[in-house]
C-alpha positions as CSV (number, residue, x, y, z in Angstrom):
1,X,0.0,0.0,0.0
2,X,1.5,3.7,-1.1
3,X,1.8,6.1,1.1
4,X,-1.3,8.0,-0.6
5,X,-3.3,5.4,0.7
6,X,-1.9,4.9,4.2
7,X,-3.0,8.5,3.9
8,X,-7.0,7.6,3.3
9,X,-6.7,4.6,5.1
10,X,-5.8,6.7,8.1
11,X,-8.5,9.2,7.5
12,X,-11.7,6.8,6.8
13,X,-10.7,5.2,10.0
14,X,-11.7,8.6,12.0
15,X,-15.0,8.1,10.3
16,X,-15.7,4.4,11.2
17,X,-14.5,3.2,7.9
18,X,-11.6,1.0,6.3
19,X,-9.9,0.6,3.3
20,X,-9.3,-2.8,2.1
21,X,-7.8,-4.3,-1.0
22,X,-10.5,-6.0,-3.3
23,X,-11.5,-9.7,-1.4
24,X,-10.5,-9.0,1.6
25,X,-12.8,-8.9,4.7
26,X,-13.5,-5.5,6.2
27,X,-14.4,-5.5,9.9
28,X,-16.4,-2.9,11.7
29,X,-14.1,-1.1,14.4
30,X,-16.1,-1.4,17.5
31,X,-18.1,0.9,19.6
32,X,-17.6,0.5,23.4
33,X,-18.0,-3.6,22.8
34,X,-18.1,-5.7,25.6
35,X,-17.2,-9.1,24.2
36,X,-13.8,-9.2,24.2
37,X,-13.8,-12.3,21.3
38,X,-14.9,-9.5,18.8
39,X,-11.9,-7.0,19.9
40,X,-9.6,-9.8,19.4
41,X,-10.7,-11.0,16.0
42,X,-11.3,-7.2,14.6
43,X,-7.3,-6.5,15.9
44,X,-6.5,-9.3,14.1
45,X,-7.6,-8.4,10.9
46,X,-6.6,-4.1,11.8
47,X,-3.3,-4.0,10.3
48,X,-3.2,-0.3,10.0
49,X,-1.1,0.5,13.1
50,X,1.2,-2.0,13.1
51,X,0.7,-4.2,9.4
52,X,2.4,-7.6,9.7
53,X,3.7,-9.5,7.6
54,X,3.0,-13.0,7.3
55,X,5.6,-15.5,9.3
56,X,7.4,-18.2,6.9
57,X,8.0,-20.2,10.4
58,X,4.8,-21.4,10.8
59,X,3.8,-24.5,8.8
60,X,0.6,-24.5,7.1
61,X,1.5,-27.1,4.8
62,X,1.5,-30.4,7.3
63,X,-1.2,-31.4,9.6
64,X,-1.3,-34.0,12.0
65,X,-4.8,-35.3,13.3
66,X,-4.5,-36.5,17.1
67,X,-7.6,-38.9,17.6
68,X,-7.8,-40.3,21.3
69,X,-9.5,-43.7,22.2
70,X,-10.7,-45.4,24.8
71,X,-12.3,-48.5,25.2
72,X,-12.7,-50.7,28.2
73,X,-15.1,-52.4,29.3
74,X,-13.9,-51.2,33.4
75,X,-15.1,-47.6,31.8
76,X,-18.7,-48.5,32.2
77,X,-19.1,-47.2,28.4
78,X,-23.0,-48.1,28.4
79,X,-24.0,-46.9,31.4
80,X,-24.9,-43.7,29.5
81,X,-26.6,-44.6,26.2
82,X,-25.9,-42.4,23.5
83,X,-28.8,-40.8,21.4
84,X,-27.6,-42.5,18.5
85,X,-29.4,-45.5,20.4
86,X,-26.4,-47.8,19.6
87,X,-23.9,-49.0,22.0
88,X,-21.1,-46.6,23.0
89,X,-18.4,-48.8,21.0
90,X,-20.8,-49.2,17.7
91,X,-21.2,-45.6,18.1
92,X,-17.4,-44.9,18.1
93,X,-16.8,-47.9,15.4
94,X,-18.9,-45.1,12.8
95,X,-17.6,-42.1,14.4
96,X,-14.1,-43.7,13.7
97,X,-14.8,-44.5,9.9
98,X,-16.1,-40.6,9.6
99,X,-13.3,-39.3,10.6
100,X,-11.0,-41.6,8.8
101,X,-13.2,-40.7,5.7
102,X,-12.8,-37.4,6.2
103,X,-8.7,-37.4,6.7
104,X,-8.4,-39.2,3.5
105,X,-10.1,-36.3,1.5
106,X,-7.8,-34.1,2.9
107,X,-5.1,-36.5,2.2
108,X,-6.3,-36.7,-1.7
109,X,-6.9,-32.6,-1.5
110,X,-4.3,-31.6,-4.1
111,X,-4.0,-28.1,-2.0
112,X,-2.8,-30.0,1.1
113,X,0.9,-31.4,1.2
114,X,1.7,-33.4,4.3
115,X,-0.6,-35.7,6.9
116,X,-0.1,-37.9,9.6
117,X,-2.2,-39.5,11.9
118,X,-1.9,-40.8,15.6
119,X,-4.3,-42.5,17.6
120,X,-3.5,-41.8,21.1
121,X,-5.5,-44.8,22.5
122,X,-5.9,-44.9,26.4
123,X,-5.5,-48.5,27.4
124,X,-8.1,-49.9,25.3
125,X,-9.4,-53.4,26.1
126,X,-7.8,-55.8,23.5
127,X,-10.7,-56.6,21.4
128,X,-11.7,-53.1,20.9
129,X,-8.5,-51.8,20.2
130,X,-7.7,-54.4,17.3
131,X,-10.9,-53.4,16.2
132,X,-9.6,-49.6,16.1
133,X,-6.6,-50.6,14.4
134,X,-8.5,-52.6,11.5
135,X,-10.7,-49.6,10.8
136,X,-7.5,-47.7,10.8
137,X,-6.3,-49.7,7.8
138,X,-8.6,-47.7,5.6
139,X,-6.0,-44.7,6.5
140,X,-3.9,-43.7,3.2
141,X,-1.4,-41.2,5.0
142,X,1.1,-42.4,7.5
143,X,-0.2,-43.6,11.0
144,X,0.2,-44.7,14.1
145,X,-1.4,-45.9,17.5
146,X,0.4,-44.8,20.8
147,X,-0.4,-46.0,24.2
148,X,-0.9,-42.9,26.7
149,X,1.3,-42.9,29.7
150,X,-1.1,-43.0,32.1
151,X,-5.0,-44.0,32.4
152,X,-7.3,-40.9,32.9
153,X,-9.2,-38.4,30.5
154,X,-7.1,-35.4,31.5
155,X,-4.0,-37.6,31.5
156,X,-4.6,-38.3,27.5
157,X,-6.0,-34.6,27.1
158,X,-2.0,-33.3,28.4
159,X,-0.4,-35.7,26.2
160,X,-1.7,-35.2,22.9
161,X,-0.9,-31.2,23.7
162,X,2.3,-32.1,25.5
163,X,3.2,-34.2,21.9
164,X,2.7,-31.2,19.3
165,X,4.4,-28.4,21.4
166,X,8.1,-29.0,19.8
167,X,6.4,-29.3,16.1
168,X,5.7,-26.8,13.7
169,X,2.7,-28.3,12.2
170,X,-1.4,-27.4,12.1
171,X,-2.9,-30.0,14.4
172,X,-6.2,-31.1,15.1
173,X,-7.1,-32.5,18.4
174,X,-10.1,-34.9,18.3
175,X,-12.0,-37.4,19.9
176,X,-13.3,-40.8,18.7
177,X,-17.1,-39.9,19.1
178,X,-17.3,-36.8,16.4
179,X,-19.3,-37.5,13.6
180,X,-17.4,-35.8,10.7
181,X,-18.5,-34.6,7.5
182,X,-16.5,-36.3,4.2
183,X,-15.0,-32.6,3.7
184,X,-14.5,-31.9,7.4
185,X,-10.8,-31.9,7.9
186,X,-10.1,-30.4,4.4
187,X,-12.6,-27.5,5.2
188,X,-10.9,-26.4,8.4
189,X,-7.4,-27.2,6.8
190,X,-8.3,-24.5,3.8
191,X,-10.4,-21.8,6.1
192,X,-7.4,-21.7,8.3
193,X,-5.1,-20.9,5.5
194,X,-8.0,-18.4,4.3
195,X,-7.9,-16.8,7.5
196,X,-3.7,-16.7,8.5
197,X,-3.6,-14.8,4.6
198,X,-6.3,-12.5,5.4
199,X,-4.7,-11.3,8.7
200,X,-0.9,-11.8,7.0
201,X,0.1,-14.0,9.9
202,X,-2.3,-14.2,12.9
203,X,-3.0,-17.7,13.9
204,X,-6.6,-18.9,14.8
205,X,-8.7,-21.9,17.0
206,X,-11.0,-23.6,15.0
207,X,-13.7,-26.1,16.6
208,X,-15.8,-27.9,14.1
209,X,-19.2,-27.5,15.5
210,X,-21.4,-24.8,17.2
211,X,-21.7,-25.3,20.6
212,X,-24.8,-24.9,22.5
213,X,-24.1,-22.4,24.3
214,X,-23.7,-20.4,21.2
215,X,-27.7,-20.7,21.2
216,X,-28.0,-19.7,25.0
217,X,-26.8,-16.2,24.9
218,X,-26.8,-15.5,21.3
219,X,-23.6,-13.3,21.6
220,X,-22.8,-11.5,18.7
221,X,-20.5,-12.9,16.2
222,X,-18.3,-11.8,12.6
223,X,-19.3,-14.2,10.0
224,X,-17.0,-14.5,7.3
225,X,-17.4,-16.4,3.9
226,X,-15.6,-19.5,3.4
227,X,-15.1,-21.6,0.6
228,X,-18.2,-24.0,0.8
229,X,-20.0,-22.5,4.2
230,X,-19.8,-19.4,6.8
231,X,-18.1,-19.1,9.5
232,X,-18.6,-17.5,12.9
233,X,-16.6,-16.3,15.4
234,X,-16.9,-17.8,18.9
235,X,-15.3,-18.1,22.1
236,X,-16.5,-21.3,23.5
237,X,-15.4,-24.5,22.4
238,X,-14.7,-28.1,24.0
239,X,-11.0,-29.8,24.0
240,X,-11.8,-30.4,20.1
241,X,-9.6,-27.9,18.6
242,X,-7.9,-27.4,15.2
243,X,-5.0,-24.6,15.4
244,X,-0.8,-24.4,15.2
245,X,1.6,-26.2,17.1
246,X,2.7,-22.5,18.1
247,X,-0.3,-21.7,19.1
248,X,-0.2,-24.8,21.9
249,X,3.6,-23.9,22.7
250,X,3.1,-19.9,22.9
251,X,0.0,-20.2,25.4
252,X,0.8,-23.7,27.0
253,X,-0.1,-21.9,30.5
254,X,-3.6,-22.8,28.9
255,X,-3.1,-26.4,28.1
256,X,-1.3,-28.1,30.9
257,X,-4.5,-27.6,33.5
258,X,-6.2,-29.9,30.8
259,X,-4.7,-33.0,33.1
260,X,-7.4,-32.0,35.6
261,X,-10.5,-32.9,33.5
262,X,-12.1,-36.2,35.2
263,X,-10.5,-35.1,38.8
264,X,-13.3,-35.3,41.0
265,X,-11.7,-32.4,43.2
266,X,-9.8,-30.6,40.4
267,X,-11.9,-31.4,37.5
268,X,-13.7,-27.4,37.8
269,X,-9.6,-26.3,37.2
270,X,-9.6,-28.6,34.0
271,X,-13.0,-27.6,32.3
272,X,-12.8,-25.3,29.2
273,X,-13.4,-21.9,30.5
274,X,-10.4,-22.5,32.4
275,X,-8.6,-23.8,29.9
276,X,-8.3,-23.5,26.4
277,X,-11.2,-21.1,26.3
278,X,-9.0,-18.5,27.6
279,X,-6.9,-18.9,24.3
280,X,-10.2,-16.2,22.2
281,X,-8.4,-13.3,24.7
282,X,-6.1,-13.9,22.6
283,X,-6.6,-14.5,18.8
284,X,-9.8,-15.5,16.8
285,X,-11.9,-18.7,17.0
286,X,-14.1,-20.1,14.7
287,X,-16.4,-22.4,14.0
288,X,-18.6,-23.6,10.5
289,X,-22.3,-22.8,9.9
290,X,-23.1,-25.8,9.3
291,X,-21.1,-27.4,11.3
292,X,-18.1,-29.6,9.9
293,X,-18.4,-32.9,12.7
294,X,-21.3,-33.3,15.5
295,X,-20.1,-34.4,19.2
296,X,-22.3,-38.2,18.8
297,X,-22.9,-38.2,22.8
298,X,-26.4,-36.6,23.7
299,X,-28.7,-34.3,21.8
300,X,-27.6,-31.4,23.8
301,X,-23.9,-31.9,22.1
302,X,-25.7,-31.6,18.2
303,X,-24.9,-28.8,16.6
304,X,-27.6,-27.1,15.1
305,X,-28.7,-28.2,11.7
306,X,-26.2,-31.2,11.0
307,X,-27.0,-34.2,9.6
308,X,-25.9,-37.0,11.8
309,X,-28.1,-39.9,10.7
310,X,-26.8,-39.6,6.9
311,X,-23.4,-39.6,8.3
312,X,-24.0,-42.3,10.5
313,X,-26.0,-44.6,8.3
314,X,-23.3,-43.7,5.6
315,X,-20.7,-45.1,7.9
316,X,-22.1,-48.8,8.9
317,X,-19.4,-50.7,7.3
């Protein structure tokens, strides 16, 4: 940008307006707004006081897809029943081949250059987890399954964090009960890039579904075209998160009280708004309108206007 423009760049601003080159977003500058999210996605796209220039360091080329499992049968894993009204492992058996589905598009995605898959798998009983491995056959990138450490939610939750902080790779954290859309991981993979080019180098949090509390408060949001959907901005998510290995490494103070979740005395110190909900202080957080995957636990955990039963009678076998 010439200096003439800096100049009306600078001016419009006093008048509550921006000046943008052509397909680029143009945010509102805010008016005495109290939800902090908005100030921290709008300063991420404001470039005008201090422009940036996109970092080489940071990877967007490679992904690696963290799925944890757990299995066993001293888990109680039907005490709940799911609304899927299968059993807890059928209903992770379809889940499974979703997201397996889904991380081979992204493999094939001509755009995308490197993925690799672990399945951090907590101690699985022996039938289940050979069982997880067979579905995991239908993998065409590299994989691998890795035993956690220790037993425990929270346990597994530090570890796949505590495994990505020396990388410089995207990664998405997931879990084995997410129903995901064919085009899922490929979606996110492409909107992130959309997004890290429109702000020349800020990094973002996606989560790949709306969560209900999104439909609580109705807090306002930025929605932003993507490719195939919309896109809102958000500052509540669960432990499902797509972002950088930077991003984990740079605000880690956020992700090590993770080993707290399923602490009967700590768990509150664990949960999400003490956690990695604190990250959209920070820098933006997304999610897709519709959503991209749908948590397959109770009907509260459905995103709003997502098909689960195709996906799920899609995935049978």
């Amino acid at each position: 940008m010439n200096e003439i423009l800096r100049i009306f760049k600078r001016t419009f601003k006093l008048f509550g307006y921006d000046l943008k080159k052509a397909g680029k977003f143009t945010l509102l500058p805010l008016q005495n707004q109290p939800d902090i999210h908005l100030k921290t996605v709008y300063n991420a796209f404001d470039q005008a006081k201090s422009p940036r220039k996109a970092t080489s360091s940071s990877n967007l080329d490679k992904l690696l897809v963290i799925i944890r499992t757990c299995l066993r049968s001293n888990r109680n894993i039907d005490k709940r029943p799911r609304f899927t009204g299968a059993s807890t492992q059928e209903t992770i058996y379809r889940c499974l081949r979703s997201t397996i589905r889904s991380i081979n598009e992204a493999y094939q995605d001509k755009n995308n250059r490197q993925l690799e898959v672990i399945i951090l798998d907590d101690h699985s009983d022996e039938a289940y987890l050979l069982k997880i491995k067979e579905l995991c056959q239908k993998l065409q990138c590299p994989w691998r399954v890795q035993t956690t450490r220790q037993t425990g939610q929270g346990n597994s939750l530090l570890e796949q964090f505590e495994l990505t902080k020396s990388l410089n790779t995207l990664c998405y954290f997931c879990e084995d009960d997410y129903l995901h859309e064919p085009s899922a991981i490929a979606e996110m993979w492409n909107f992130y890039r959309q997004m890290y080019d429109q702000t020349s180098g800020a990094h973002l949090v996606i989560h790949p579904q709306e969560c209900e509390f999104l439909y609580q408060t109705h807090y306002p949001s930025y929605i932003m075209a993507g490719e195939r959907r919309h896109w809102r901005t958000m500052n509540h998510a669960t432990h499902v998160l797509f972002t950088h290995s930077h991003v984990v490494k740079s605000y880690w103070h956020y992700f090590e009280n993770t080993k707290y979740v399923g602490d009967l005395k700590k768990r509150q110190l664990g949960s999400e708004s003490k956690t990695t909900n604190l990250l959209f202080k920070h820098i933006p957080g997304f999610c897709p309108i519709p959503a991209v995957a749908g948590h397959a636990q109770f009907e509260l955990t459905l995103p709003p206007c997502f098909d689960w039963q195709k996906i799920w009678e899609d995935n049978e076998t």
